[in-house]
C-alpha positions, 0 to 999 in steps of 0.5 A, spaced: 692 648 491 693 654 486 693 659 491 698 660 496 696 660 504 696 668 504 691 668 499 685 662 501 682 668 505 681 673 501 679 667 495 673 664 499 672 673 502 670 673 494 667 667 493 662 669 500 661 676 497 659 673 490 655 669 493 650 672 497 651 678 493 648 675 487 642 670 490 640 677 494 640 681 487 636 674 484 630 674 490 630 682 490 629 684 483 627 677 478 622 674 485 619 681 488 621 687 485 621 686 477 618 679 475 615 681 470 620 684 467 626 680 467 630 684 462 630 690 467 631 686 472 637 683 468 640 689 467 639 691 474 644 685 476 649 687 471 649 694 475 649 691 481 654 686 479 659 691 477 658 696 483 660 690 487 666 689 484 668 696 483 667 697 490 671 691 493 677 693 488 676 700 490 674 700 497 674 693 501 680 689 499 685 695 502 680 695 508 680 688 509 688 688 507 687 682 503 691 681 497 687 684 491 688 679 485 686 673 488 680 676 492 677 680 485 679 673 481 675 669 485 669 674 486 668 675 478 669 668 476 663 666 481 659 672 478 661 670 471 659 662 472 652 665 476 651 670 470 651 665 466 647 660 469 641 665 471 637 665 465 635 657 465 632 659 472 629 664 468 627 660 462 623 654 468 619 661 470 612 663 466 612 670 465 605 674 465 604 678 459 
């Protein structure tokens, strides 16, 4: 593995957290709330994305007392990959006009 055996907790804790946070900001904003404005929704996420990251850097990585690089390397690299990933679910939706 890259990681050491101290920090495999905290790859898979940002991984989780990545996860479900991002297919929860998926189905709330781009499936109930905004889906007919998906760039509204899109920036929403972006928002979203960046208060987790602050958030767990901030707050939850000291609390949890897991080692920060890992866990928020692994936490933006998995939104990153998903944010990339987004728009082609986007492209297979019709939009009403």
């Amino acid at each position: 593995m890259l990681v050491g055996p101290e920090s495999r907790q905290a790859v898979w804790v940002g991984v989780l957290v990545a996860l479900v946070f991002q297919l929860l900001l998926f189905v709330v904003l781009f499936v109930v709330a905004l889906a007919k404005q998906p760039m509204l929704a899109y920036g929403l996420s972006m928002l979203g994305r960046f208060f987790v990251v602050a958030s767990v850097a901030l707050f939850w990585a000291p609390w949890l007392q897991l080692p920060a690089a890992p866990l928020l390397f692994s936490l933006v690299t998995v939104f990153f990959v998903t944010t990339l990933i987004e728009p082609l679910f986007l492209l297979g939706k019709p939009t009403a006009r």
